[in-house]
N, C-alpha and C positions, 0 to 999 in steps of 0.2 A: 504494500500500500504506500501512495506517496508521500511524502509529507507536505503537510498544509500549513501553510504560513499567509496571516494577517500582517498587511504593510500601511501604516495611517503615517499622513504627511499634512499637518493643519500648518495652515500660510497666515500670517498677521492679520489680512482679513478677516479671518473665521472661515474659510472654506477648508472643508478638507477632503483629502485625497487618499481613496483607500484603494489597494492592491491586493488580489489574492490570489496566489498560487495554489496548486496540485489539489484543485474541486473540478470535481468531475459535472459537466452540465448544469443544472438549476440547483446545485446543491452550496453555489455560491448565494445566493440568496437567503436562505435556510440559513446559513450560518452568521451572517451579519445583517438581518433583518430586528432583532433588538435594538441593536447600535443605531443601525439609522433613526429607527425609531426616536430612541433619546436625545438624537445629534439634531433632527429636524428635517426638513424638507430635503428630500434627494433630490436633485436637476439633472442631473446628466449620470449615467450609467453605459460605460464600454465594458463592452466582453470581449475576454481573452479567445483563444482557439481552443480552450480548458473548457469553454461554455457548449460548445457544440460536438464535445465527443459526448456520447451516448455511454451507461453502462452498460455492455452487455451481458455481463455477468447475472441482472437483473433482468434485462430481457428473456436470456434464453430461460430462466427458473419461470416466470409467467409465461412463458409459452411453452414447454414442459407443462406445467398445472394445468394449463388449459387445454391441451390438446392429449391426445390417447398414444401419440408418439413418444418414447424413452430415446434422448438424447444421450 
């Protein structure tokens, strides 16, 4: 598994800039959705290439369950 690391970068403004490494798809959300919360309005949100890989480890166990095929 990778390791996950949270990077915050607050500018004298008050805006801050947060980075996350080794989350796999929507799971960056999930993990610093408190914070935002606390910190205030979000504006802008880029994703990494970390955002659009898929688990498939999760995939193929749901579709194993669901289907009458043994992977």
């Amino acid at each position: 598994m990778p390791q996950k690391t949270l990077r915050f970068k607050i500018y004298q403004d008050g805006r801050v800039e947060e980075t996350l490494e080794g989350f796999i798809g929507n799971s960056c959300n999930e993990a610093t959705k408190n914070l935002e919360d606390a910190l205030g309005k979000v504006t802008v949100k880029n994703k990494t290439s970390d955002a659009f890989i898929s688990n498939q480890n999760e995939k193929l166990k749901q579709f194993n369950h669901e289907s009458n095929v043994t992977l």
